[in-house]
gemmi code that builds the backbone of each chain (N, CA, C; Angstrom):
import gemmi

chains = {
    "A": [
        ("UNK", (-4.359, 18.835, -2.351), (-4.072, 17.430, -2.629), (-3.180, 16.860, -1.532)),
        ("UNK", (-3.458, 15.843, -1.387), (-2.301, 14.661, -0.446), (-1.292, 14.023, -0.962)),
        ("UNK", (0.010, 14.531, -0.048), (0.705, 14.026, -0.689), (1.671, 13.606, 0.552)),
        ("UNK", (2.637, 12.391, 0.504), (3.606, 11.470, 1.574), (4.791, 12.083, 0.556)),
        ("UNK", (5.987, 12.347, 1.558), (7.518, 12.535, 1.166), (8.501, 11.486, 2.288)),
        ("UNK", (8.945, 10.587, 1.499), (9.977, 9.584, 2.401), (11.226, 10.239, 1.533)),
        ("UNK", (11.813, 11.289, 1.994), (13.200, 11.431, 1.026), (14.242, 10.757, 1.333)),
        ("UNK", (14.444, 9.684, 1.960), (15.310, 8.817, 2.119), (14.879, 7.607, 0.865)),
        ("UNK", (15.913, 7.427, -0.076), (15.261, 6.385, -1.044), (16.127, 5.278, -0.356)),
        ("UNK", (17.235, 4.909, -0.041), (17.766, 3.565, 0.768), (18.657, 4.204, 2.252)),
        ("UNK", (18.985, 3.401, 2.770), (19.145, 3.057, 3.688), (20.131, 2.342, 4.391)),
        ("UNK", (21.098, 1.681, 4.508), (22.086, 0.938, 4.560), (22.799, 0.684, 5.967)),
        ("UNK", (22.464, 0.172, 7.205), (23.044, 0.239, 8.611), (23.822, -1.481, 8.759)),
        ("UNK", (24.167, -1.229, 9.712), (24.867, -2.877, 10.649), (23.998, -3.234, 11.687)),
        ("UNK", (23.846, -4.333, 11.065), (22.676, -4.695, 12.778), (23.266, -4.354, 13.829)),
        ("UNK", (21.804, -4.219, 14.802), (22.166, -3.839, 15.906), (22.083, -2.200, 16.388)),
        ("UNK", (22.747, -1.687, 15.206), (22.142, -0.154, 14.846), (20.970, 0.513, 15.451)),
        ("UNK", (20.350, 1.658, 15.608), (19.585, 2.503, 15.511), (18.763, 2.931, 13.964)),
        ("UNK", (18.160, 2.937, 13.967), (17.469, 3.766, 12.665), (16.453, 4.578, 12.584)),
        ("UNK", (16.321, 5.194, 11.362), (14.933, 6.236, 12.063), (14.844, 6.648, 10.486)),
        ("UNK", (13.584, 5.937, 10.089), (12.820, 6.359, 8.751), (12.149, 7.931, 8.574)),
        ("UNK", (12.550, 8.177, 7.800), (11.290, 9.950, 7.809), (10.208, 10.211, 6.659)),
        ("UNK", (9.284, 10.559, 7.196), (7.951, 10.582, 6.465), (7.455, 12.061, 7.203)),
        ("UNK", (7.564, 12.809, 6.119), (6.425, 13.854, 6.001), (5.430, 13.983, 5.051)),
        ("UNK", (4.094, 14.338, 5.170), (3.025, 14.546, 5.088), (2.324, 16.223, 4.867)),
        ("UNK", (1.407, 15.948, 3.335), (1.043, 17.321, 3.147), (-0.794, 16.822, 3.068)),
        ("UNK", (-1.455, 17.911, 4.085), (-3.057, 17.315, 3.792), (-3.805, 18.743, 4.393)),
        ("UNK", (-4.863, 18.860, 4.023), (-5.345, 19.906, 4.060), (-6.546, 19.934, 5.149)),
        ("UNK", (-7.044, 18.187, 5.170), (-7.795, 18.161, 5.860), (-7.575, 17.917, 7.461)),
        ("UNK", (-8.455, 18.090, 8.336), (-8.262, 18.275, 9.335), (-8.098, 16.914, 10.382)),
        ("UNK", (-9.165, 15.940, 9.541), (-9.237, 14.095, 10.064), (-8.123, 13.477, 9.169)),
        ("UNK", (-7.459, 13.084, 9.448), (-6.965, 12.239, 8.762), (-5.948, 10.970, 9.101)),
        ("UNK", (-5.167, 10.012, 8.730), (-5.338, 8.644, 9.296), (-3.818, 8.641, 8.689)),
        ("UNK", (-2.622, 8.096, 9.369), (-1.186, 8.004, 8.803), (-0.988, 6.680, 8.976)),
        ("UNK", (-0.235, 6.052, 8.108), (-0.002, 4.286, 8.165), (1.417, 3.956, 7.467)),
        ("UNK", (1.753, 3.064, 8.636), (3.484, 2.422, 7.836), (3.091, 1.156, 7.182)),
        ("UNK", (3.714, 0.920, 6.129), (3.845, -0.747, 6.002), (5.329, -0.917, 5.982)),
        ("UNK", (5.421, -2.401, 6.017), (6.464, -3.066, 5.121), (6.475, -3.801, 4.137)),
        ("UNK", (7.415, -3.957, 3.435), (7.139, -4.806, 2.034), (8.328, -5.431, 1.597)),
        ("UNK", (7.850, -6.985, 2.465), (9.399, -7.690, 1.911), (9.747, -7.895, 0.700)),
        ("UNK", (10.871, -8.678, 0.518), (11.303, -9.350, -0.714), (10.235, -10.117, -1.498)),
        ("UNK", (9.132, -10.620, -0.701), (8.012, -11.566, -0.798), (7.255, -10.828, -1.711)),
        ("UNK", (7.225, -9.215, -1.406), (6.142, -7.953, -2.456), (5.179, -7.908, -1.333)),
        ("UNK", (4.767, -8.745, -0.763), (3.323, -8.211, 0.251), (3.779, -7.353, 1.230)),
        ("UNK", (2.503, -6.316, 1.388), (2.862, -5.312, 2.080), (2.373, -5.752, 3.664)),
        ("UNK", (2.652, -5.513, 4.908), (2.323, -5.782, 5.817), (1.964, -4.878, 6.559)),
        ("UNK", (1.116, -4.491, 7.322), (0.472, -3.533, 7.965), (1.442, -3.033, 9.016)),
        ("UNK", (1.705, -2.043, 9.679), (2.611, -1.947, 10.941), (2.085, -1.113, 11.778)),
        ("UNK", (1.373, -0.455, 11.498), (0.751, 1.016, 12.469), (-0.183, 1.926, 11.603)),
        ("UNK", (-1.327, 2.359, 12.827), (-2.191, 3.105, 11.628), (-2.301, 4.283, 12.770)),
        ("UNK", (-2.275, 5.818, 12.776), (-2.457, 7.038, 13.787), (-3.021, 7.732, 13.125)),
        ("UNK", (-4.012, 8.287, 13.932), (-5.273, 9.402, 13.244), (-4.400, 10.571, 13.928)),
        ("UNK", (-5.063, 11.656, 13.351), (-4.446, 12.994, 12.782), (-4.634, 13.482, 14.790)),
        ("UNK", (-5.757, 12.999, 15.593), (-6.458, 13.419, 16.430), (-5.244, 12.934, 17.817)),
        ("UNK", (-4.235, 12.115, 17.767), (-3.419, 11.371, 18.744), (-2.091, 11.457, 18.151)),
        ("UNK", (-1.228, 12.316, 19.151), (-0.460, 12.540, 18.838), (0.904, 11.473, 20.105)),
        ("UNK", (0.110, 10.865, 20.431), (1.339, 10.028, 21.596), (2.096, 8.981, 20.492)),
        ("UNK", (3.287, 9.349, 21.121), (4.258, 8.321, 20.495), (4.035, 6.836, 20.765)),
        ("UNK", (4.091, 6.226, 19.979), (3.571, 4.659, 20.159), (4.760, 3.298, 20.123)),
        ("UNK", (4.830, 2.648, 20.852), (6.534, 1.990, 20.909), (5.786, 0.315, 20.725)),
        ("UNK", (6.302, -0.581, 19.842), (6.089, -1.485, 20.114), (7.156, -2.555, 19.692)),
        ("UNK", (7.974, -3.214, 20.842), (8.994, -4.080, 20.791), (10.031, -3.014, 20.400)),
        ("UNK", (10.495, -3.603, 19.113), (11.401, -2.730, 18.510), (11.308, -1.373, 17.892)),
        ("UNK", (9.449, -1.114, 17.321), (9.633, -0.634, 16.749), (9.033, 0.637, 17.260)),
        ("UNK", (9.400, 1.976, 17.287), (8.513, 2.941, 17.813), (8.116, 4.127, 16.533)),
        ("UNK", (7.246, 4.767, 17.123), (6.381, 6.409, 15.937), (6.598, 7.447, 16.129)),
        ("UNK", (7.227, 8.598, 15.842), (7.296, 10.001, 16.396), (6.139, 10.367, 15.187)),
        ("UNK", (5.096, 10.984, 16.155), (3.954, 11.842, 15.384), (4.076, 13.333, 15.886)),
        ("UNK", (4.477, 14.345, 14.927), (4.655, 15.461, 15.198), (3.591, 16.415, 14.152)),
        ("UNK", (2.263, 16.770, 14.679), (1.533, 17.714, 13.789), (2.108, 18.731, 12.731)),
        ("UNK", (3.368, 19.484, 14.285), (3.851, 20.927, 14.059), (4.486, 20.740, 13.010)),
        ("UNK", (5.284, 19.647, 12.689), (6.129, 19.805, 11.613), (5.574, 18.561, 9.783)),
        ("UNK", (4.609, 18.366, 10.809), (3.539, 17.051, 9.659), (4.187, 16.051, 9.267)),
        ("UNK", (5.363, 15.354, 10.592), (5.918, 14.608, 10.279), (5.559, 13.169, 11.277)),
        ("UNK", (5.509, 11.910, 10.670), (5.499, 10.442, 11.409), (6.716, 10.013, 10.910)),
        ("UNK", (8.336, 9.410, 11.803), (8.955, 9.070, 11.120), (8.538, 7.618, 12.452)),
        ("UNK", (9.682, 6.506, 12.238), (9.499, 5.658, 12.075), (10.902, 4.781, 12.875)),
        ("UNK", (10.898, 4.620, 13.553), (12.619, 3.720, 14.515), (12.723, 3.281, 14.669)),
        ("UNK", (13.685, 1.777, 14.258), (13.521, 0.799, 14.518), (14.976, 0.420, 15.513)),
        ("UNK", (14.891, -0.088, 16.656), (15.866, 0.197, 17.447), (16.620, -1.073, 17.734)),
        ("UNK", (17.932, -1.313, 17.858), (18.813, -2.814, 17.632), (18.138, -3.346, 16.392)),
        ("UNK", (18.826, -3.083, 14.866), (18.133, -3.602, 13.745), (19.005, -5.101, 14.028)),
        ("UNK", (18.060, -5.723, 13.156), (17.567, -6.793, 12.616), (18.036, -7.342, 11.105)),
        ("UNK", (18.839, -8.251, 10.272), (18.478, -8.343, 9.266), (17.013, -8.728, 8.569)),
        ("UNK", (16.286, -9.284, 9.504), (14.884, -9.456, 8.593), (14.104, -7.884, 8.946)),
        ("UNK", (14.589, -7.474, 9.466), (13.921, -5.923, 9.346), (14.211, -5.613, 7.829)),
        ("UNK", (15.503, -6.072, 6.744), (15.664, -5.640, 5.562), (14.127, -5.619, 4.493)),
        ("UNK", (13.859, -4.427, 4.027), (12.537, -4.436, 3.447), (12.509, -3.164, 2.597)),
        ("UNK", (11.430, -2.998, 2.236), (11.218, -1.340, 1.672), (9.663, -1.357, 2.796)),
        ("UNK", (9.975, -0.412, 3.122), (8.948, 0.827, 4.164), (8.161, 1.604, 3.400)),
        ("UNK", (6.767, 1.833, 3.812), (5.909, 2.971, 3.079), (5.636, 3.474, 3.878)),
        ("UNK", (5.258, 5.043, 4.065), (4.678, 5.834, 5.115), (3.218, 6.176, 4.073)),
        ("UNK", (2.240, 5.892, 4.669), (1.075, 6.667, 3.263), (0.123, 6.936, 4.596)),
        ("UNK", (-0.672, 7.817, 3.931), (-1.982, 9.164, 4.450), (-2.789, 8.608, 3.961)),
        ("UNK", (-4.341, 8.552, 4.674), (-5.534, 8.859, 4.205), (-6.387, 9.659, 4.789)),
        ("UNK", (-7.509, 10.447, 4.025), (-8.530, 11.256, 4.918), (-9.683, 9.752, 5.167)),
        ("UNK", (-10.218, 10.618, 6.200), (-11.314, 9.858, 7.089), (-12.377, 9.554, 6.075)),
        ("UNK", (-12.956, 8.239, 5.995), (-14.199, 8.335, 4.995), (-14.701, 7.075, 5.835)),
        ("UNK", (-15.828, 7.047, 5.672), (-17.061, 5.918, 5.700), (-17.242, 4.707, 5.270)),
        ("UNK", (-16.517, 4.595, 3.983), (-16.850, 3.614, 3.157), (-14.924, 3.036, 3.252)),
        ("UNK", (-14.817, 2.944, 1.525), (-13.488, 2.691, 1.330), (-12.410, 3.866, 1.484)),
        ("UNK", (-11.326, 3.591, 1.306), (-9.960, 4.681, 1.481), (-9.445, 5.082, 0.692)),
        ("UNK", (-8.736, 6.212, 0.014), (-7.754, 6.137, -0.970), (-6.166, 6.498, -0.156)),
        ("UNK", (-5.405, 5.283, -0.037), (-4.523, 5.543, 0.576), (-3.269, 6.492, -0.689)),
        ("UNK", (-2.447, 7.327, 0.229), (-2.023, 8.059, -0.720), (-0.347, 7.896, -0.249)),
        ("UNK", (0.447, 6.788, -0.856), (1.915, 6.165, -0.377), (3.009, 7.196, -1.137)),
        ("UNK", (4.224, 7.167, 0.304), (5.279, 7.968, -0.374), (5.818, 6.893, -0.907)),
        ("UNK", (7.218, 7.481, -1.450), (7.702, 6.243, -2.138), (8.411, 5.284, -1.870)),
        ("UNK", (8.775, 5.269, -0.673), (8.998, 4.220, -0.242), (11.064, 4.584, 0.358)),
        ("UNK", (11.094, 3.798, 1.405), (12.446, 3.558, 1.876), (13.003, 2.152, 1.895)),
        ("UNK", (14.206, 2.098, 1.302), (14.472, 0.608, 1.465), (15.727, 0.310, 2.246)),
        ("UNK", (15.142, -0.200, 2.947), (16.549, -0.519, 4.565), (16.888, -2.051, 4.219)),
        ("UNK", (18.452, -1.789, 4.618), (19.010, -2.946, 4.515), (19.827, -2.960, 5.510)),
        ("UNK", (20.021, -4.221, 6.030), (20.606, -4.415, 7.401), (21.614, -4.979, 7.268)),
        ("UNK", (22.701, -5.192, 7.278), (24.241, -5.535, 7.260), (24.559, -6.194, 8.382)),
        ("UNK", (25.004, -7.925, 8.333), (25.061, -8.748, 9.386), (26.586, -8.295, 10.028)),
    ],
    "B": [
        ("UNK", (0.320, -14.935, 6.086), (-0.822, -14.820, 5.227), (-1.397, -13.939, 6.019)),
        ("UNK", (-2.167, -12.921, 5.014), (-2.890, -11.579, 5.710), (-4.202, -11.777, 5.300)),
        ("UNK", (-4.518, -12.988, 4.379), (-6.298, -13.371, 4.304), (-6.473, -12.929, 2.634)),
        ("UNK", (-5.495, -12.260, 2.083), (-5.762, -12.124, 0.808), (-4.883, -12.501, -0.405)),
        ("UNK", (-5.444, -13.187, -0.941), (-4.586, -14.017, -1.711), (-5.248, -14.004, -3.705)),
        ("UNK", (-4.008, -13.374, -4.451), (-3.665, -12.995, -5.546), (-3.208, -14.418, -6.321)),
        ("UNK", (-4.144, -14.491, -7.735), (-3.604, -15.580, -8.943), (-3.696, -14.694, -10.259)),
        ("UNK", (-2.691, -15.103, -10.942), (-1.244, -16.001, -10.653), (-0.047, -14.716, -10.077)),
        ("UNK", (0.679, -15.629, -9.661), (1.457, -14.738, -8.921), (2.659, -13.885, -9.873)),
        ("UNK", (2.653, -14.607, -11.182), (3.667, -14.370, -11.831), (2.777, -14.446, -13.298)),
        ("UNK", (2.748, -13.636, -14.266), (2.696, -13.466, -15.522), (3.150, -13.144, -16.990)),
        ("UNK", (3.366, -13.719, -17.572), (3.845, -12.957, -18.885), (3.086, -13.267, -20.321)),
        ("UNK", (2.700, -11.936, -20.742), (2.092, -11.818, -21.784), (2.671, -11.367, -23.240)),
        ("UNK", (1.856, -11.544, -24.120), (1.927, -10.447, -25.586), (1.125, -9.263, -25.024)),
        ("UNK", (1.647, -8.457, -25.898), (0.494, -7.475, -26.241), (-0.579, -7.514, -26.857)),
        ("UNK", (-1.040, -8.265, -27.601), (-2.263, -8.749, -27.990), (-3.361, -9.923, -27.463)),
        ("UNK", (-2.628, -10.455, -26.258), (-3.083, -11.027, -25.447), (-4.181, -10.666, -24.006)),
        ("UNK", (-5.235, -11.799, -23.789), (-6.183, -11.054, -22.931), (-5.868, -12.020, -21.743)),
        ("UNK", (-6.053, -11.550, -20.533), (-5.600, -12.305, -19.307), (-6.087, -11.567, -18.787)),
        ("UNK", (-6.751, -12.493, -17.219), (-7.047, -11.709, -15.992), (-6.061, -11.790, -14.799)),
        ("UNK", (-6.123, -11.040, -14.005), (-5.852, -11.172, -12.795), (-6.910, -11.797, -11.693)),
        ("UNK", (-6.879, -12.287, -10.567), (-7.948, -12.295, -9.539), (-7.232, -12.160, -8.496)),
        ("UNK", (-7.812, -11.576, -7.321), (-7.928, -11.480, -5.813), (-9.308, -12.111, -5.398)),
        ("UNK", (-8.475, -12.620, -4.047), (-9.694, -12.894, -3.160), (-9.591, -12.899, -1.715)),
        ("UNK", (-10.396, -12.329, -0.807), (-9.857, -11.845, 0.338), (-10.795, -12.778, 1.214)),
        ("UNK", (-10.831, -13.111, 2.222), (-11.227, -13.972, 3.322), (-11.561, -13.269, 4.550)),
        ("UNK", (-11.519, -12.203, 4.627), (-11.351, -11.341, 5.886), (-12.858, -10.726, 6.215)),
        ("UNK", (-13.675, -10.842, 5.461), (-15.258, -9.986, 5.349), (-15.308, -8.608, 5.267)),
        ("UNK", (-13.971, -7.990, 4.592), (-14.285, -6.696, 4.328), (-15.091, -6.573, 2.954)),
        ("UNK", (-15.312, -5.159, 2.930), (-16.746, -5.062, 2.433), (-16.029, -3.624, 0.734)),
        ("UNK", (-14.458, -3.990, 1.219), (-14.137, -2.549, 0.491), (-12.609, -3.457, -0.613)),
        ("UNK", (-12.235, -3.094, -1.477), (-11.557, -3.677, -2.401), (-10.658, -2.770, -3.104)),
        ("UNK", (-9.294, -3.020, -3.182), (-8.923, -2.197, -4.260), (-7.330, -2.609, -5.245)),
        ("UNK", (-7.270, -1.890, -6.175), (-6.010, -2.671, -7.280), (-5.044, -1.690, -7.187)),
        ("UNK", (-3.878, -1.856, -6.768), (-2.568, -0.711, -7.259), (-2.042, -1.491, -8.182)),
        ("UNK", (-1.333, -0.263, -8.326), (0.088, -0.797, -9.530), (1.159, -0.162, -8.938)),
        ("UNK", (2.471, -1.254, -8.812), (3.511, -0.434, -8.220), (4.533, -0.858, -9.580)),
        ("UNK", (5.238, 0.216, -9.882), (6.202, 0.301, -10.674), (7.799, 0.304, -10.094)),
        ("UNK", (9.015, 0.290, -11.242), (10.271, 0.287, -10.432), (10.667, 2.029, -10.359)),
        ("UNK", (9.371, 2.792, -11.083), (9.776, 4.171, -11.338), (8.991, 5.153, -10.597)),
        ("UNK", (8.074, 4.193, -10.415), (6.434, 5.409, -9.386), (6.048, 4.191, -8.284)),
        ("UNK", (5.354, 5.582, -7.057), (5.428, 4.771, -6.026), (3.994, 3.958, -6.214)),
        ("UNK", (3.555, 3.517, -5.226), (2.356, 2.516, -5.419), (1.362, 3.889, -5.862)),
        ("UNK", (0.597, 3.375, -6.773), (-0.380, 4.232, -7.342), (-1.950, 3.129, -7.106)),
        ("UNK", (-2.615, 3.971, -6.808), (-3.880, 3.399, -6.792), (-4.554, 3.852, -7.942)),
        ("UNK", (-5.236, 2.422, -8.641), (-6.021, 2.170, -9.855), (-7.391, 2.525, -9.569)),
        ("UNK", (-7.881, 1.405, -8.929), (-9.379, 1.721, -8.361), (-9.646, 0.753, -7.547)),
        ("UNK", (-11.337, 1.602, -7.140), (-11.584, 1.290, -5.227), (-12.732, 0.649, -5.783)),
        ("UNK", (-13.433, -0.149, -4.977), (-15.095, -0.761, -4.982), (-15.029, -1.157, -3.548)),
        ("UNK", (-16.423, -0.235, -3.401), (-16.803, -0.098, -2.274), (-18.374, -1.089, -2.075)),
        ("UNK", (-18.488, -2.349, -1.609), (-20.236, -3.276, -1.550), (-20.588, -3.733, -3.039)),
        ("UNK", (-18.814, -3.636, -3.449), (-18.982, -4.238, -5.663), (-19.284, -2.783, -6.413)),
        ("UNK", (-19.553, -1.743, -5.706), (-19.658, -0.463, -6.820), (-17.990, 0.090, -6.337)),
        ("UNK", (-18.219, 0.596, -7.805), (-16.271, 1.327, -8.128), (-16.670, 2.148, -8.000)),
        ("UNK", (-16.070, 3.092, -6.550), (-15.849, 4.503, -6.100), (-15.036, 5.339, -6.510)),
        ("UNK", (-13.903, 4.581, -7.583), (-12.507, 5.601, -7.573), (-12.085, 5.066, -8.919)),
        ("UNK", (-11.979, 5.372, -10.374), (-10.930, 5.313, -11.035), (-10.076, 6.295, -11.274)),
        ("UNK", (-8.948, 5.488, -11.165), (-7.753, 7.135, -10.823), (-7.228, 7.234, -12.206)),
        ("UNK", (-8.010, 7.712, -13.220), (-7.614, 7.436, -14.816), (-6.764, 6.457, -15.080)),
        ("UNK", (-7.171, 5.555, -15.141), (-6.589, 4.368, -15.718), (-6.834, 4.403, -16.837)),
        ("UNK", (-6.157, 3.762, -18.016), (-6.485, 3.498, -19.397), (-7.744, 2.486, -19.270)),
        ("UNK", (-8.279, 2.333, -20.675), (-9.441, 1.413, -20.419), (-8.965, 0.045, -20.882)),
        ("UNK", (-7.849, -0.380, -21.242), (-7.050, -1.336, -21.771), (-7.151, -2.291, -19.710)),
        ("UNK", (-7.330, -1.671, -19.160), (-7.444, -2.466, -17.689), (-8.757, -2.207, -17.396)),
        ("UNK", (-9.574, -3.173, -17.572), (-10.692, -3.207, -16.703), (-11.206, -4.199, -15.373)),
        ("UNK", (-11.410, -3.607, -14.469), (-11.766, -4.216, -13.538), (-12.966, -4.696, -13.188)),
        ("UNK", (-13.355, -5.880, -12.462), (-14.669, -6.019, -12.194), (-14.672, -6.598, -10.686)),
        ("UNK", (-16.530, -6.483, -10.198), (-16.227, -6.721, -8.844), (-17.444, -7.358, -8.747)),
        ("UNK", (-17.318, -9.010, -8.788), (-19.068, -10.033, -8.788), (-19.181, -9.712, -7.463)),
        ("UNK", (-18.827, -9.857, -6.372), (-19.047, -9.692, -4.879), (-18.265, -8.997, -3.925)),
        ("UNK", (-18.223, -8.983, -2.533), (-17.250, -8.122, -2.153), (-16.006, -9.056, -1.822)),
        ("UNK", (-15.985, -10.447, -1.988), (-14.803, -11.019, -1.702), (-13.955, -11.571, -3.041)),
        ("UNK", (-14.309, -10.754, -4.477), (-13.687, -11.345, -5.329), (-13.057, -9.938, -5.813)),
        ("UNK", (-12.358, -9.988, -6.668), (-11.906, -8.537, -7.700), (-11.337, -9.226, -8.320)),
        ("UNK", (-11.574, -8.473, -9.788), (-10.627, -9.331, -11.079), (-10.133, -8.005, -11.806)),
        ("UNK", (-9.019, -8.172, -12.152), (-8.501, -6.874, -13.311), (-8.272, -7.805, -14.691)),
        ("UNK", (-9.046, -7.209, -15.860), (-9.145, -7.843, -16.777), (-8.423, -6.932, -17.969)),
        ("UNK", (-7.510, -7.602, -18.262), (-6.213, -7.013, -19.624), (-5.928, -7.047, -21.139)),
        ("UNK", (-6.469, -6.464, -21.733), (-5.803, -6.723, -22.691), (-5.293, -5.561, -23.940)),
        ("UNK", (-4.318, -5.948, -25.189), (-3.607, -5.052, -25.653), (-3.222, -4.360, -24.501)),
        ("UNK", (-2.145, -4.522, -24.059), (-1.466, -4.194, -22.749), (-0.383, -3.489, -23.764)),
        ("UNK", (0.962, -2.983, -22.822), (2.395, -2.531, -23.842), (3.170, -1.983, -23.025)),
        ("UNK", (4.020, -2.383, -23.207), (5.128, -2.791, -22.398), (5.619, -2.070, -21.064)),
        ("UNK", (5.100, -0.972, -20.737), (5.021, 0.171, -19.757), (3.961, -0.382, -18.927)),
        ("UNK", (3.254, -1.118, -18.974), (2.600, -1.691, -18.459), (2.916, -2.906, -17.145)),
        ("UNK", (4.357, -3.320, -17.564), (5.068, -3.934, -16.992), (4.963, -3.659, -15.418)),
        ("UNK", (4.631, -4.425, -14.031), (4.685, -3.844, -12.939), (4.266, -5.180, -11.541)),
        ("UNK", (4.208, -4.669, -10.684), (3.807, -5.524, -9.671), (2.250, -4.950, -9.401)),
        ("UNK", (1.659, -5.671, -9.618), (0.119, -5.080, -9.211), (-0.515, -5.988, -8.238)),
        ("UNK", (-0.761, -5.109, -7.205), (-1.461, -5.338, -5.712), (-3.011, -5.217, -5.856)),
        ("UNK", (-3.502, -6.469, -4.662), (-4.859, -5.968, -4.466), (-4.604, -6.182, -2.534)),
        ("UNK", (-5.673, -5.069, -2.403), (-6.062, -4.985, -1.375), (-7.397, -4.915, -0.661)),
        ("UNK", (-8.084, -5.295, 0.478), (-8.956, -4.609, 0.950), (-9.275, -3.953, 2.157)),
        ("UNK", (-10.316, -3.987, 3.087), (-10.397, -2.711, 4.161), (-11.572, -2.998, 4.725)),
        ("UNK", (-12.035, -2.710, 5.805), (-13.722, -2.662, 6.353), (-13.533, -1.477, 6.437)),
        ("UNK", (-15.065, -1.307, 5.718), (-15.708, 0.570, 5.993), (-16.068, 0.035, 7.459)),
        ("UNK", (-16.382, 1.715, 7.922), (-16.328, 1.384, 9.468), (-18.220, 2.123, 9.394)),
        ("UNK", (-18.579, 2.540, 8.692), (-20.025, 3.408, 9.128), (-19.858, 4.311, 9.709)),
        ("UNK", (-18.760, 4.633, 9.880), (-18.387, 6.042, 10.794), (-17.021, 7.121, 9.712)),
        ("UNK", (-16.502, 7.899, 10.271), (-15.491, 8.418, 9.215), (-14.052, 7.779, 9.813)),
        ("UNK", (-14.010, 7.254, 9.335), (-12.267, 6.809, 9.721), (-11.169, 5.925, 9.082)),
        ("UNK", (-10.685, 5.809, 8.932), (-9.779, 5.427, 7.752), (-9.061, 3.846, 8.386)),
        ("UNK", (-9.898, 2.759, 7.859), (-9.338, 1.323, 8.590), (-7.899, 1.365, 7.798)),
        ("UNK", (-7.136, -0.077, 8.272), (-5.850, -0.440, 7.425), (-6.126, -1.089, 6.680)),
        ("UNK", (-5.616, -1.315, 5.078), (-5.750, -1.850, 4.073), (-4.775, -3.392, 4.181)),
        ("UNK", (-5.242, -4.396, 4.265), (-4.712, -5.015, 3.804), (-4.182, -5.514, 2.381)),
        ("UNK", (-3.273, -6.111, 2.079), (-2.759, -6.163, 0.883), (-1.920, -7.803, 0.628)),
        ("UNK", (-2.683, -8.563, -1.033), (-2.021, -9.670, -1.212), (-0.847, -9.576, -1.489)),
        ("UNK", (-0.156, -10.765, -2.119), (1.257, -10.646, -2.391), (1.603, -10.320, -3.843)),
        ("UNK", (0.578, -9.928, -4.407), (0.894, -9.397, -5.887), (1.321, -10.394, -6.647)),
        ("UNK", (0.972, -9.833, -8.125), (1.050, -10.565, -9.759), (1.948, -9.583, -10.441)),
        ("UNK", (3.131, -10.238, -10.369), (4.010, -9.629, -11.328), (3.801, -9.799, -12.724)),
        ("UNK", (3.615, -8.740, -13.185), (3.097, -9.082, -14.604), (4.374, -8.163, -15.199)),
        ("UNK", (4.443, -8.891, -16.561), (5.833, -8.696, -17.545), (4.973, -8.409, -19.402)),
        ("UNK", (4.527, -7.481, -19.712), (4.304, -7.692, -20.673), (5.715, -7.421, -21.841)),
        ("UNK", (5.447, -8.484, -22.633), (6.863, -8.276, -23.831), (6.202, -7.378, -25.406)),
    ],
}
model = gemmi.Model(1)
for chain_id, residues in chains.items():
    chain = gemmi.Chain(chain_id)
    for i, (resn, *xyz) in enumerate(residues, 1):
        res = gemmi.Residue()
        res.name, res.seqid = resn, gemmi.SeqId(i, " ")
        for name, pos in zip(("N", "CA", "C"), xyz):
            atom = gemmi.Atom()
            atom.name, atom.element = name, gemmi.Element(name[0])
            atom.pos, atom.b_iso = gemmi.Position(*pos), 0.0
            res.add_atom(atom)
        chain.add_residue(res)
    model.add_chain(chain)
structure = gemmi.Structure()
structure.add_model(model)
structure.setup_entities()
């Protein structure tokens, strides 16, 4: 079975800060597809990054960058000089590769809060 | 706006009361699906419809039924609900790709539903 571990349940920094979300990952299969969201105060979740099991390069964009590590089945997540509108809850969730639709499989979530 | 958009955004029922939910997505994906996120469990996925056929019920009670007239509508239809029932429930959808790979799900802004 698939399963996402975010054992960080909150979060609490000063802008400007460093941060670094952690998400490990349990899957058996060999394809498979890792994805962050965010989810403001608003409830909608917003897409942020999607990495197949097959690419392991770290991916940086603006603020935010990906450590994808197979060896240890971990994607965590950094968001670098925070932000108060960075304040949100974070999902790290897994899916295997399919054709059709997905069953995404979400940890439970991290909730960062940014301190002006 | 991410193209998918959830009525009503806010609900409150009896328990002996029947109400739907609707989504409707704008994006031309071809794939659909309903979570339920609670303040106690992480987002759980209900069920998938994949071209209007349901690929996935993840045992849901039958007190929630869902339906799917096309691929740009989904309705979750409620009733005798109770009080555990209480939650933020998401819809989302996805393009199958015809190939194996796992697209990103988009996701509306959810119907908080409150049953008393």
């Amino acid at each position: 079975a698939q399963k996402v571990t975010q054992a960080q349940t909150e979060i609490s920094v000063v802008e400007k800060e460093d941060v670094t979300l952690d998400c490990v990952y349990e899957t058996r299969d060999t394809t498979y597809y890792l994805f962050w969201y965010k989810q403001p105060p608003s409830g909608e979740l917003v897409f942020l990054i999607r990495r197949n099991s097959f690419d392991e390069q770290n991916e940086i964009s603006g603020r935010y960058s990906w450590n994808f590590q197979k060896s240890t089945s971990s994607f965590n997540f950094t968001i670098t000089a925070s932000q108060v509108v960075d304040s949100a809850v974070y999902f790290c969730a897994l899916s295997e590769a399919s054709q059709g639709a997905q069953k995404l499989v979400f940890g439970q979530g991290t909730r960062l809060t940014i301190n002006p | 706006e991410t193209g998918v958009t959830q009525t009503p955004r806010h609900l409150v029922m009896g328990m002996t009361n029947k109400k739907s939910l609707k989504c409707e997505q704008h994006l031309g994906h071809n794939a659909m699906y309903w979570y339920k996120q609670s303040a106690k469990k992480p987002l759980e996925l209900m069920f998938v419809y994949n071209f209007k056929e349901q690929t996935e019920n993840n045992s849901v009670p039958s007190r929630f039924s869902p339906e799917c007239p096309n691929s740009s509508h989904l309705f979750l239809h409620l009733h005798t609900l109770q009080p555990e029932d209480s939650a933020l429930y998401l819809c989302a959808s996805s393009q199958g790709a015809g190939v194996r790979i796992a697209n990103e799900q988009f996701f509306g802004p959810g119907t908080r539903l409150t049953v008393l």
